[in-house]
N, CA and C of each residue as an Amber inpcrd file, in Angstrom:
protein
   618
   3.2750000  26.3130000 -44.5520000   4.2000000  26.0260000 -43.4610000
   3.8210000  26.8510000 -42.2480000   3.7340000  26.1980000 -41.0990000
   3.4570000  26.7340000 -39.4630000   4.6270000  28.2790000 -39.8510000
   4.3220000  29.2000000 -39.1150000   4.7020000  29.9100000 -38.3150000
   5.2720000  29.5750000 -37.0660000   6.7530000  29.6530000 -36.9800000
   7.1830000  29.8280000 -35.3340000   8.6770000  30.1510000 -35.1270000
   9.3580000  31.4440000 -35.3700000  10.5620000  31.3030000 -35.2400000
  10.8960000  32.2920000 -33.9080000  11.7520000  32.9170000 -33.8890000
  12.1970000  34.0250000 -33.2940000  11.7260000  35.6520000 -33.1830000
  10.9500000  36.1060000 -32.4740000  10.7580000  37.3370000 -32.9420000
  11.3440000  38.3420000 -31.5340000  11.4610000  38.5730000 -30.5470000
  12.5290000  39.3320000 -29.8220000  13.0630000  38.1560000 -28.9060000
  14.2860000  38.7150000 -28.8850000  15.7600000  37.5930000 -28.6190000
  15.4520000  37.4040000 -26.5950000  14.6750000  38.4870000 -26.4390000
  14.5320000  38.2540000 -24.8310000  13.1810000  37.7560000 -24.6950000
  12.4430000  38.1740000 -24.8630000  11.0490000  37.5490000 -24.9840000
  10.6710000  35.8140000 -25.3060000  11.7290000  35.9180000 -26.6750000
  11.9570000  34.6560000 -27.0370000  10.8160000  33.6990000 -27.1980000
   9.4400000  34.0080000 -27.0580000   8.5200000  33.5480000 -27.6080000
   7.5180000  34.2750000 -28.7660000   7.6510000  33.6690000 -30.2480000
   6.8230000  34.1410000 -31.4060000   6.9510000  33.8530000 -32.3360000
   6.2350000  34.3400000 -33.2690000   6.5740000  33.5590000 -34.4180000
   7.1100000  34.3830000 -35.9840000   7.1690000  34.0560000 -36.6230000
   8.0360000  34.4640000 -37.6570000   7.0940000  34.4380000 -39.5280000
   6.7500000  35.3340000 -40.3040000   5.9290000  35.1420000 -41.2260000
   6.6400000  34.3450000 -42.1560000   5.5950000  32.8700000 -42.6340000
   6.2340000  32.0430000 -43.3980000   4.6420000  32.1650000 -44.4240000
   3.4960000  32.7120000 -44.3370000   2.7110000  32.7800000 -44.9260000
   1.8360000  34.2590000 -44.5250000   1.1380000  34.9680000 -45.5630000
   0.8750000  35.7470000 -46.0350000  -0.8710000  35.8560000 -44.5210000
  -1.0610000  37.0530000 -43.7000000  -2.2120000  36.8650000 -43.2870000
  -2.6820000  38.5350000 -43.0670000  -4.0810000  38.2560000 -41.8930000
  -4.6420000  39.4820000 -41.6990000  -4.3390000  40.3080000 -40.6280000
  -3.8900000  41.7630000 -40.7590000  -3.2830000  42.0870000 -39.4120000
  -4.1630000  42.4040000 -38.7160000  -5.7280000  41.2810000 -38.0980000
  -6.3310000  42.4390000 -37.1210000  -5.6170000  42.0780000 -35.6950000
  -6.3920000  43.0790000 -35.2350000  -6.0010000  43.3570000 -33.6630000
  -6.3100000  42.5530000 -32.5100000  -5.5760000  42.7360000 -31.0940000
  -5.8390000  42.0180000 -30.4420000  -7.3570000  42.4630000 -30.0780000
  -8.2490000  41.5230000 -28.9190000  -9.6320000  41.7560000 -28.6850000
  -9.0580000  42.9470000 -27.3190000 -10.4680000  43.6690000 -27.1310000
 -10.6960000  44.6840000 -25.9030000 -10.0300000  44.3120000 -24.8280000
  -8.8440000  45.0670000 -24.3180000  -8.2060000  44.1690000 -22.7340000
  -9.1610000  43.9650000 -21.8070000  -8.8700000  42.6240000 -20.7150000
  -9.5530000  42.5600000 -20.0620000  -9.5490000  43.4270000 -18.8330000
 -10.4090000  43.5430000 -18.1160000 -10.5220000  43.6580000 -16.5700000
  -9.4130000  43.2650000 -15.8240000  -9.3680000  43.4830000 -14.4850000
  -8.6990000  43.0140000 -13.4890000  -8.9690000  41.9060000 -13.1630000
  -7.7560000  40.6640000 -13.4710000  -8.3450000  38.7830000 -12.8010000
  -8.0570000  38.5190000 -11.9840000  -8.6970000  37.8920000 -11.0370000
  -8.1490000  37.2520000  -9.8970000  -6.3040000  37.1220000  -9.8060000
  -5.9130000  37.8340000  -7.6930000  -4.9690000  37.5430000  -8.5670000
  -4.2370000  35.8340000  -8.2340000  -3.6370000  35.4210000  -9.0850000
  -2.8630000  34.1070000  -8.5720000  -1.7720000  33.9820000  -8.3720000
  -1.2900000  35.0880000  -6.8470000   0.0040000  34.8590000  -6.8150000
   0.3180000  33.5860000  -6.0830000   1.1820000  33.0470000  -6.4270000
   2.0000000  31.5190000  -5.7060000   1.9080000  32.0980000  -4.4730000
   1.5860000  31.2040000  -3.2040000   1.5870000  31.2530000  -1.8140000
   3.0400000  31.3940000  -1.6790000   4.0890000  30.7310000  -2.0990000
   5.2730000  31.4380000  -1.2440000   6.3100000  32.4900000  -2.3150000
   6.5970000  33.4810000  -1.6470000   7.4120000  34.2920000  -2.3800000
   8.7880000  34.1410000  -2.5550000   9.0720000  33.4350000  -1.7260000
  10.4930000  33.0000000  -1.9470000  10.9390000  31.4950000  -2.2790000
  10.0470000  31.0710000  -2.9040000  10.3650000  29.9990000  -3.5810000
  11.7210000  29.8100000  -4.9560000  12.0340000  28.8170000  -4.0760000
  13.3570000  28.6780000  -5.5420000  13.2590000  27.1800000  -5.9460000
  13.1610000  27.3180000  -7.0340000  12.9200000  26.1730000  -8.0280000
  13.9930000  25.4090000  -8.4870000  14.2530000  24.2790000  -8.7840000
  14.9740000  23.0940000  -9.7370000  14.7390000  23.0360000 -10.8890000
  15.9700000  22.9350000 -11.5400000  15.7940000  21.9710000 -12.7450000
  14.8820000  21.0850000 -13.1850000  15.1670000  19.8490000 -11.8830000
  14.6700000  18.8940000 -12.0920000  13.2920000  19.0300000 -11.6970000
  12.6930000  20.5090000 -11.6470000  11.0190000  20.5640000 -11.7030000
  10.9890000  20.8520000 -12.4910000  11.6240000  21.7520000 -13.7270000
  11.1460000  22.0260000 -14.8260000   9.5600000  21.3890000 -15.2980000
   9.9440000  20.3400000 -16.2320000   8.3850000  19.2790000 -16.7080000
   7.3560000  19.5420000 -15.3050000   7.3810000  19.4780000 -14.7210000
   6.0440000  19.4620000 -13.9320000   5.4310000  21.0950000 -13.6150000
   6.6580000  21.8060000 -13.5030000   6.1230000  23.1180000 -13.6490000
   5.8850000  24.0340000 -15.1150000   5.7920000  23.4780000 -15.9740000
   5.1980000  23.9280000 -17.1730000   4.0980000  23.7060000 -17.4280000
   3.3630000  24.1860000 -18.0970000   2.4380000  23.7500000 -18.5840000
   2.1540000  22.4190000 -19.3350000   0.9070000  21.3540000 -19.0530000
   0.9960000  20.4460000 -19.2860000   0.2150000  19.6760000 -20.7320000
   0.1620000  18.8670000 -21.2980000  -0.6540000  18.4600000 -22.3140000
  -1.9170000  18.3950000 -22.2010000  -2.2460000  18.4730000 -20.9070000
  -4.1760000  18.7010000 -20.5670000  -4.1340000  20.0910000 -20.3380000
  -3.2070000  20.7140000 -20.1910000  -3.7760000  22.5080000 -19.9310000
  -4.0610000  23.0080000 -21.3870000  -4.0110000  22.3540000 -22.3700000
  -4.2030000  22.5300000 -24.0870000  -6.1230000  23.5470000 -23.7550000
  -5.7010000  24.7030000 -24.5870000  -7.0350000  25.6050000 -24.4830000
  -7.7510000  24.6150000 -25.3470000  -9.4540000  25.1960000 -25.0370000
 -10.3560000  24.1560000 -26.1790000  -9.6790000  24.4260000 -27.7010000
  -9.9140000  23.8440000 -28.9300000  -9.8310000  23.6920000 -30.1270000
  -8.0620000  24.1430000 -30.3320000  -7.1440000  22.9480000 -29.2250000
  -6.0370000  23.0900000 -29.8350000  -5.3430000  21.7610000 -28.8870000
  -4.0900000  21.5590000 -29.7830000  -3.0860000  20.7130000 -28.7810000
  -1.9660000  20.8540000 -28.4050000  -1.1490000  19.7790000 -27.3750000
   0.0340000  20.1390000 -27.3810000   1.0910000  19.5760000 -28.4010000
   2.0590000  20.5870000 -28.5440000   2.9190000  19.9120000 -29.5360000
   4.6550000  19.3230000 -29.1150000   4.1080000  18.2760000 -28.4040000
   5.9930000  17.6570000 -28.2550000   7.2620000  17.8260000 -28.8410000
   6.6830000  18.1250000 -30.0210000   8.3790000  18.2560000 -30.6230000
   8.4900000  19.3150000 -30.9230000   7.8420000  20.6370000 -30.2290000
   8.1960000  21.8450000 -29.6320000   8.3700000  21.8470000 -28.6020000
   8.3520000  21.1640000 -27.5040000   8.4040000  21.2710000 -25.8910000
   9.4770000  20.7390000 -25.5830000   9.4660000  20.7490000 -24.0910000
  10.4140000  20.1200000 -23.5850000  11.7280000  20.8650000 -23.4350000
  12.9300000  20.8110000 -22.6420000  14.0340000  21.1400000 -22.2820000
  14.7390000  22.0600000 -23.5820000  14.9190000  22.9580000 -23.6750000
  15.4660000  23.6930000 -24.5720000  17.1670000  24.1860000 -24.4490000
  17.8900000  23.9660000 -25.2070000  19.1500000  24.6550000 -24.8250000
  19.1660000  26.4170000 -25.7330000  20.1620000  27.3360000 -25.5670000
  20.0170000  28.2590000 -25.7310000  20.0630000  28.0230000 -27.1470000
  20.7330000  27.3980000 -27.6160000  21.0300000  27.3420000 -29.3760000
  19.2670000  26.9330000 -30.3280000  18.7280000  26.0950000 -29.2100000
  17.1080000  25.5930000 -29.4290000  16.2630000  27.1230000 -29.5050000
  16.4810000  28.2090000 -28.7700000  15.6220000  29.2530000 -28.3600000
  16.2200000  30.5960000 -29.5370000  17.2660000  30.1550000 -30.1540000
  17.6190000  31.0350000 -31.0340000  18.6110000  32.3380000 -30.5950000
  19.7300000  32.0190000 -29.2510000  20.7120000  32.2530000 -29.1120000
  21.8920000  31.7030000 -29.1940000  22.4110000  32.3120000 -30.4100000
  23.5140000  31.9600000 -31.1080000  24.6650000  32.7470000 -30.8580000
  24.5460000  34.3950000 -30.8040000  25.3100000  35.0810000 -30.7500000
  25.9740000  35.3680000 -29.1190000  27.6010000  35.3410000 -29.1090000
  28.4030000  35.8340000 -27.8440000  27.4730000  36.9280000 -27.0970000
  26.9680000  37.7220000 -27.6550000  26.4320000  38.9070000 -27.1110000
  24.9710000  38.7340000 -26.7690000  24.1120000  37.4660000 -27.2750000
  22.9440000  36.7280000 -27.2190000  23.6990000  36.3460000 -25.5840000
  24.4660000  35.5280000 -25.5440000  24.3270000  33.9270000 -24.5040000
  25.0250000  34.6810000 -23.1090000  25.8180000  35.9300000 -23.5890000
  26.6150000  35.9870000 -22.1280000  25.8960000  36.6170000 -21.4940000
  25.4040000  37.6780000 -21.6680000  24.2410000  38.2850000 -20.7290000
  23.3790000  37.2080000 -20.1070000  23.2130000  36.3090000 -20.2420000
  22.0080000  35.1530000 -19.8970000  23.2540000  34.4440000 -18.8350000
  24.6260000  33.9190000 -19.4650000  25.3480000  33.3650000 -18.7940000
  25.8760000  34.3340000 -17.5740000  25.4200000  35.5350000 -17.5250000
  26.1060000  36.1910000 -16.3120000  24.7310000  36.0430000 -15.2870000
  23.7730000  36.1730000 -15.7950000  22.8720000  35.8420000 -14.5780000
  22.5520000  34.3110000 -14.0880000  23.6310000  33.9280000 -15.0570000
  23.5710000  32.4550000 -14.1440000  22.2100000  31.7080000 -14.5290000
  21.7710000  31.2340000 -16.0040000  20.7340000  30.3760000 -16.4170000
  20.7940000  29.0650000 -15.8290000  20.4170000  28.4940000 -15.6920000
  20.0820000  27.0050000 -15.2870000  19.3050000  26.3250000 -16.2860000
  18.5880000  26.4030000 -16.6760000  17.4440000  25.9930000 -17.8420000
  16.2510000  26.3000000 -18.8000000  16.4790000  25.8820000 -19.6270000
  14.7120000  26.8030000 -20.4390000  13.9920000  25.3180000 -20.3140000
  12.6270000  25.4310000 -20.2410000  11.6050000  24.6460000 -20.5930000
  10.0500000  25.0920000 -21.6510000   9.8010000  24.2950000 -22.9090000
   8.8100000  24.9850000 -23.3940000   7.8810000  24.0740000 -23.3100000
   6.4050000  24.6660000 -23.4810000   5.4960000  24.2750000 -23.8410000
   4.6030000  24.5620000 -24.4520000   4.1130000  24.3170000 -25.8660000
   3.6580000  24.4670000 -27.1470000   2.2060000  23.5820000 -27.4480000
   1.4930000  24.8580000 -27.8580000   0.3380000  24.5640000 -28.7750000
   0.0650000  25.1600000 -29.5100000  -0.7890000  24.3400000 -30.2640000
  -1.3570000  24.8610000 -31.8750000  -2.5030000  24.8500000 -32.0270000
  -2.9030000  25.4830000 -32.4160000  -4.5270000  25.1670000 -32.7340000
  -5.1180000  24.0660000 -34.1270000  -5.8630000  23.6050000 -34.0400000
  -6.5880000  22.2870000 -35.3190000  -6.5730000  22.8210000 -36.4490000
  -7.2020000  24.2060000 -36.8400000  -7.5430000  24.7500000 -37.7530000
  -7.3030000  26.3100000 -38.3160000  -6.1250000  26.6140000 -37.3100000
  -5.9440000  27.7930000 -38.0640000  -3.9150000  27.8870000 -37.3630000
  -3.6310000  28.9440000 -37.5870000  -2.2790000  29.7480000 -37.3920000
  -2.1070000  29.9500000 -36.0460000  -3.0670000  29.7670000 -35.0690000
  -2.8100000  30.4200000 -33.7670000  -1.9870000  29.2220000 -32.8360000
  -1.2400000  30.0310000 -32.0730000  -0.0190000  28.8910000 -31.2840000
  -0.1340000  29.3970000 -30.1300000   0.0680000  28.5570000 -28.8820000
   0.2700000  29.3760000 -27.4490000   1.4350000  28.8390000 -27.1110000
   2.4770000  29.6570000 -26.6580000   3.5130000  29.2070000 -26.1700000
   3.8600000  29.3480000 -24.9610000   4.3540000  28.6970000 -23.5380000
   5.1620000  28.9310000 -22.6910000   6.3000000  28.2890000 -22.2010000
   7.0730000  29.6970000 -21.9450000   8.5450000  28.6780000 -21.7000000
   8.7910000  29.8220000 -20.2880000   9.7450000  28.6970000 -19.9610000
  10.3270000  29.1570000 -18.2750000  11.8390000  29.0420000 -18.4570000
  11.8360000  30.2290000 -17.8940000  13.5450000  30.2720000 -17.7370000
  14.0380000  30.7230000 -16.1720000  14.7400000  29.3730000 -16.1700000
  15.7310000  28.9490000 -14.6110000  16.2390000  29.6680000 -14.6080000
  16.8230000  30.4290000 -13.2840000  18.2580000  30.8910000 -12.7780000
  18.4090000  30.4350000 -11.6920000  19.6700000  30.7430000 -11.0160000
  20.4840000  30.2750000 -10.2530000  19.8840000  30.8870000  -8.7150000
  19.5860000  32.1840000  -9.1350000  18.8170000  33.0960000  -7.7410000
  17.6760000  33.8980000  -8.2820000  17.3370000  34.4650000  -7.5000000
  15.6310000  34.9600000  -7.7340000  16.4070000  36.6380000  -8.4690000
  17.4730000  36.8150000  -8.2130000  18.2400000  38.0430000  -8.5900000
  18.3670000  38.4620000 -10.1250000  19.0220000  37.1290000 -10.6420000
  19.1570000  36.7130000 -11.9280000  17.7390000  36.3960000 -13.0650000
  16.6950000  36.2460000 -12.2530000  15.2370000  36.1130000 -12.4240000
  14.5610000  37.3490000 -13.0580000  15.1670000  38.2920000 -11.7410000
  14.2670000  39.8780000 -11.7220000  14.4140000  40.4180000 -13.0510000
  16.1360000  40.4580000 -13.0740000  16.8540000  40.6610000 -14.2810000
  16.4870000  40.9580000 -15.6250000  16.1530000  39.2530000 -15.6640000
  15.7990000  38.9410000 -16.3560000  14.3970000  39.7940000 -16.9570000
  13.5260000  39.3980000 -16.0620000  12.1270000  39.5220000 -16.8290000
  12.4990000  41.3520000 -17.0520000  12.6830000  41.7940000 -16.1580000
  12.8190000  43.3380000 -16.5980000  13.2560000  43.7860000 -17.9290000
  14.4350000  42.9560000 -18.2700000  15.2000000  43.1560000 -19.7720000
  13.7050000  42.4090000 -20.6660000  13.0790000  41.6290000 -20.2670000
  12.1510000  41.3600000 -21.5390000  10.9100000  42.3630000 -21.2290000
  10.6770000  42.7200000 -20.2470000   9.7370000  43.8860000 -20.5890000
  10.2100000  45.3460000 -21.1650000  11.3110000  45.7490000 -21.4160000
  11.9140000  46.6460000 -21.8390000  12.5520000  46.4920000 -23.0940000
  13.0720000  45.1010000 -23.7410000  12.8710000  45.0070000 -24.6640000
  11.6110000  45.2650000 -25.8760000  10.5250000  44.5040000 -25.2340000
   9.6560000  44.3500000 -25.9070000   8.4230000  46.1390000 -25.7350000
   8.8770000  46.9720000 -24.9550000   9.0150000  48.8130000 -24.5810000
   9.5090000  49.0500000 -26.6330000  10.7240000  48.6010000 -26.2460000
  11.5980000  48.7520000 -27.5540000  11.3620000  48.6320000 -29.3270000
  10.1290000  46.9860000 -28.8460000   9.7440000  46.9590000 -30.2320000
   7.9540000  47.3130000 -30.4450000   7.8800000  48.2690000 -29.5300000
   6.2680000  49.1320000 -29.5820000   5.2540000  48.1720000 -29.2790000
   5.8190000  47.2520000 -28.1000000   4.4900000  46.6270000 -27.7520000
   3.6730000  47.9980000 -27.0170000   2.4140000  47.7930000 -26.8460000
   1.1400000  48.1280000 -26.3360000   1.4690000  47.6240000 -24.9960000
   1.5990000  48.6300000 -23.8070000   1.6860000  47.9430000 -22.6810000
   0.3730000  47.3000000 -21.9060000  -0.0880000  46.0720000 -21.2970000
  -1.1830000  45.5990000 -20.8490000  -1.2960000  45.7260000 -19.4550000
  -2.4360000  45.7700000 -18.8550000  -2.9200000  45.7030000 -17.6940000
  -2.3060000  44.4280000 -17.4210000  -1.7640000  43.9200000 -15.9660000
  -1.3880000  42.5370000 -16.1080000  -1.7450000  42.5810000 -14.2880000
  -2.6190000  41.6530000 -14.0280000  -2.4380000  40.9700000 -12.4620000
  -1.3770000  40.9290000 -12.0770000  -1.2340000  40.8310000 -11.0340000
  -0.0390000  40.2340000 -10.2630000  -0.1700000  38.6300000 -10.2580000
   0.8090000  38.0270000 -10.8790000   0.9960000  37.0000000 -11.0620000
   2.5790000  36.6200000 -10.6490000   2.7440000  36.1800000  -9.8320000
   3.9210000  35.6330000  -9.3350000   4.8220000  36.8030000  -7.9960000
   5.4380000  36.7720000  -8.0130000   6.3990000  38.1130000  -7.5190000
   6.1150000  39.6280000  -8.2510000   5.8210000  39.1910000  -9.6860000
   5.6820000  40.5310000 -10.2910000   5.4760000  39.9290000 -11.6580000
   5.3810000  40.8920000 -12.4720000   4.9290000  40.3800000 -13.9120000
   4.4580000  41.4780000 -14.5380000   4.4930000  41.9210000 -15.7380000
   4.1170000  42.6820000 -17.3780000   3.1050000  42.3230000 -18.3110000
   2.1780000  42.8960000 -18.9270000   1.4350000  42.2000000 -20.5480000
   2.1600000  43.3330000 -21.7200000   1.4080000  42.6090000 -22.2080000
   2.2310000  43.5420000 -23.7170000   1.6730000  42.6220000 -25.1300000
   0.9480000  43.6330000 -25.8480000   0.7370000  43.2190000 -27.3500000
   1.7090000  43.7610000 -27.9320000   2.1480000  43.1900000 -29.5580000
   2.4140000  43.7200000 -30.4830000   2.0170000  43.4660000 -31.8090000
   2.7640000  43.7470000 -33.0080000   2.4510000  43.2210000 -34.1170000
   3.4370000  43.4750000 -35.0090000   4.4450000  42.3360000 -35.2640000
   6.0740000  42.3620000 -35.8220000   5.5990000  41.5560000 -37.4220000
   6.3800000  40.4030000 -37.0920000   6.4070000  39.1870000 -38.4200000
   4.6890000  38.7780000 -37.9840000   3.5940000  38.5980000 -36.6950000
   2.9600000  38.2450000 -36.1630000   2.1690000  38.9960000 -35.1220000
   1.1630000  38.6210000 -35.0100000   0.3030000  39.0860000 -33.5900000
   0.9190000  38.5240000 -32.8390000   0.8470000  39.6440000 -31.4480000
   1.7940000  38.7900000 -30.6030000   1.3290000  39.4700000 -28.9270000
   0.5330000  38.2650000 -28.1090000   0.1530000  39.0410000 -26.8170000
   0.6360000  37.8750000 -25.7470000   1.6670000  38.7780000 -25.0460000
   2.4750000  38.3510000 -23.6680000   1.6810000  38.7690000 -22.2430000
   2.0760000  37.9960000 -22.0910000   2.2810000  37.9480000 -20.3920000
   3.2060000  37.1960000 -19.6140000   4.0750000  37.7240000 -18.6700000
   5.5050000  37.2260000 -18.3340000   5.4100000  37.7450000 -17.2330000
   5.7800000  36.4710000 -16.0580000   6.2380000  36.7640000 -14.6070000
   7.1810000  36.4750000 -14.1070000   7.4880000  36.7460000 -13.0190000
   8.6720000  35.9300000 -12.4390000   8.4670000  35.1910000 -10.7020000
   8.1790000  34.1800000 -10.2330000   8.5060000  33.4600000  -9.2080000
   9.4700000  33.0830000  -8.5880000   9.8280000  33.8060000  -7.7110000
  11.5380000  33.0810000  -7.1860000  12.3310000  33.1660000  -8.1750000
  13.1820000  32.3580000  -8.2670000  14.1110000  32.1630000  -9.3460000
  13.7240000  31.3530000 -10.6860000  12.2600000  31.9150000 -10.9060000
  11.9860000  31.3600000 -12.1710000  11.0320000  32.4370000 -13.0880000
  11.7170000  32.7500000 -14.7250000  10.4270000  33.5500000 -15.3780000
   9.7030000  33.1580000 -16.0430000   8.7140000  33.0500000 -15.9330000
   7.5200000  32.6460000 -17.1880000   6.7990000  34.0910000 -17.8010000
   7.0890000  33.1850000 -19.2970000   6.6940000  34.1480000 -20.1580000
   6.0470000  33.1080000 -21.2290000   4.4920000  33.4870000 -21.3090000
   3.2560000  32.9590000 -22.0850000   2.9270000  33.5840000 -23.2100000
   3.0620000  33.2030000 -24.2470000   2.3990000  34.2370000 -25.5410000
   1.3330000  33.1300000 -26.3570000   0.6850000  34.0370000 -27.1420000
  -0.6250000  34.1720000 -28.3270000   0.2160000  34.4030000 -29.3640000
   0.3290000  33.9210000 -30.3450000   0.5040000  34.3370000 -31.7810000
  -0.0260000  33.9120000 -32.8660000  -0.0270000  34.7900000 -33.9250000
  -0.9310000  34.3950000 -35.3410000  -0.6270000  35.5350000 -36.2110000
  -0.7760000  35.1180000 -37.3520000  -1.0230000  35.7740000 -38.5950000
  -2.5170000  35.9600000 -38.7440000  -3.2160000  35.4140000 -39.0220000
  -4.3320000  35.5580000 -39.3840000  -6.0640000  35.6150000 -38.3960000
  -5.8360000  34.9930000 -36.8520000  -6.8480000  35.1540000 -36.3400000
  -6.5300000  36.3810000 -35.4570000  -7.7900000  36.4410000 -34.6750000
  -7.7200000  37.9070000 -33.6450000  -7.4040000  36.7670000 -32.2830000
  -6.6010000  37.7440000 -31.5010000  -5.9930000  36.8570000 -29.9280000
  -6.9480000  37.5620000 -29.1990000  -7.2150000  36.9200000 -28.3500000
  -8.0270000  37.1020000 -26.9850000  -6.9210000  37.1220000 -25.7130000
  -7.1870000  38.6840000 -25.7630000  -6.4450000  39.2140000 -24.3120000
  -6.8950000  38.1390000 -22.9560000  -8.3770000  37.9560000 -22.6870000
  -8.8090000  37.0350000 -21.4600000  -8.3130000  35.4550000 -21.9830000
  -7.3460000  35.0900000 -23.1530000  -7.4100000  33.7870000 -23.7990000
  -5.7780000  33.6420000 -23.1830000  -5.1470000  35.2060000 -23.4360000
  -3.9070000  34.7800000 -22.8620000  -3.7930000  34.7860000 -21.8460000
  -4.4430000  36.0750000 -20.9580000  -4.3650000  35.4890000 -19.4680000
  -4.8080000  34.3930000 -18.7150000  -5.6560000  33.6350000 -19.0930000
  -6.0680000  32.4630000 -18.4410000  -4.7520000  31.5960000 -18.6890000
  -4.1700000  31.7240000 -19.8410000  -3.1270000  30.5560000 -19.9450000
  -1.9370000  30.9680000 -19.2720000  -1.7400000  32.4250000 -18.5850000
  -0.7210000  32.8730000 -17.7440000  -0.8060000  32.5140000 -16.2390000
  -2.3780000  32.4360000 -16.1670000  -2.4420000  32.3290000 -14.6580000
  -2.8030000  30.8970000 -14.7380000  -2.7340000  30.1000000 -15.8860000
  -2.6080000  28.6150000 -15.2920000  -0.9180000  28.0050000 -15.0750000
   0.1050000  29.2050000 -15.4440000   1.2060000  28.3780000 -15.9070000
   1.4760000  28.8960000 -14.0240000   0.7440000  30.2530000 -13.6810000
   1.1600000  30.5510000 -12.6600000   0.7730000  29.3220000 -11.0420000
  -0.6250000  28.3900000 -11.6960000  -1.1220000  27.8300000 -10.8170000
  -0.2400000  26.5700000 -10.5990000   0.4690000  26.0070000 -12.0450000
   1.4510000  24.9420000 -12.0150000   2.4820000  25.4070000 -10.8920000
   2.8760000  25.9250000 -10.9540000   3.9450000  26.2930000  -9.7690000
   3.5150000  26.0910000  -8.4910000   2.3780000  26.2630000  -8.2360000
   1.7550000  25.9460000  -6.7360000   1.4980000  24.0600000  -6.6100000
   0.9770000  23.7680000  -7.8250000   0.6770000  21.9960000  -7.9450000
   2.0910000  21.6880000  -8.1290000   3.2810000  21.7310000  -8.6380000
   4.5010000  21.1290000  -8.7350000   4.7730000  20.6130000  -7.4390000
C-alpha cells in the first residue's frame, strides 16, 4: 500500500509508514538557484485561480505522474484537519482554499506533492507559512538553504513516518508548500527545488 497520510498538521504535506523501508538521507544541498521571484509582490490571488496556479499534469518530474484523485480542491477535513483546535487557527486567518497537486513515481515510493493554501489577505498568508516553518523547527527538520521564491520562503528536511524535503513560500495571499517523500529512495534536494520554483513560475503563467 502507497504511503501518504498526514505527517505535521501545518505543513500538511507527507506521508505516513504503511510499509517497511530504508532511512537514507537526503542528497548534498544544493547551491544558490536562480532566484524566481513572481514579478509582482503584491499580488492577491482567487479561488477561482486555484487549478491554473498549481502545478499541472505536464509539470510531472521525468519517471513519474500526476495523480487526480489526489489533486484538486481540498477541504480542511480532505488535508487532515479535524480537530476545533486544528481548523480555528486556519479559520481566524481567514482560509479561502487548499488546492493539491500530486505525483508518484512508476516504480518506487517516491511522491511529490504541492498544495496551496488561499487566504483572504497576504497577512493571513505570512502567518501562515511562518507557523509551518516553526512547526516543522519543532519536529527537527534540518533547516535548508532556500532562494527567494515568492515574497519569502523556508527549506527543511526531515525524517518522521518518511523522508521528507520541503520547500514553502508565500506570494501575496497565497502559500505554497512543495514536498519529496519516501520510505525507501534518497530525495534530491536540486529535485525538490526545481519543483518549488516551477510551482513558483505557475503563478507568473496563471
Amino acid at each position: 500500500m502507497r504511503a501518504f497520510a498526514l505527517i505535521l498538521a501545518a505543513v500538511a504535506i507527507a506521508a505516513s509508514a504503511c510499509s517497511s523501508g530504508s532511512n537514507s538521507s537526503a542528497e548534498e544541498q544544493p547551491g544558490p538557484a536562480q532566484d524566481t521571484t513572481p514579478s509582482s509582490p503584491t499580488e492577491h490571488f482567487t479561488k477561482e485561480q486555484l487549478p491554473k496556479l498549481a502545478l499541472q499534469p505536464s509539470d510531472a518530474p521525468a519517471g513519474m505522474h500526476y495523480v487526480r484523485e489526489a489533486s484538486g480542491r481540498m477541504s480542511l477535513a480532505d488535508v487532515g484537519f479535524l480537530l476545533p483546535s486544528q481548523t480555528k487557527p486556519l479559520r481566524r486567518l481567514k482560509i479561502k482554499g487548499i488546492y493539491d497537486a500530486t505525483f508518484d513515481a512508476k516504480k518506487t515510493d517516491l511522491r511529490l506533492a504541492s498544495r496551496l493554501w488561499l487566504f483572504a489577505d497576504a497577512d493571513g498568508a505570512k502567518q501562515w507559512l511562518a507557523k509551518t516553518q516553526n512547526d516543522s523547527e519543532q519536529y527537527a527538520f534540518e533547516q535548508l538553504q532556500a532562494p527567494r521564491l515568492g515574497d519569502e520562503s523556508w527549506g527543511g528536511y526531515g525524517n518522521l513516518a518518511a523522508q521528507v524535503v520541503t520547500y514553502a513560500f508565500r506570494e501575496g495571499n497565497l502559500v505554497v508548500v512543495t514536498s519529496y517523500t519516501t520510505q525507501t529512495e534518497t530525495i534530491s534536494q536540486r529535485a525538490a527545488l526545481a519543483a518549488a520554483a516551477k510551482a513558483a513560475k505557475r503563478l507568473n503563467q496563471a
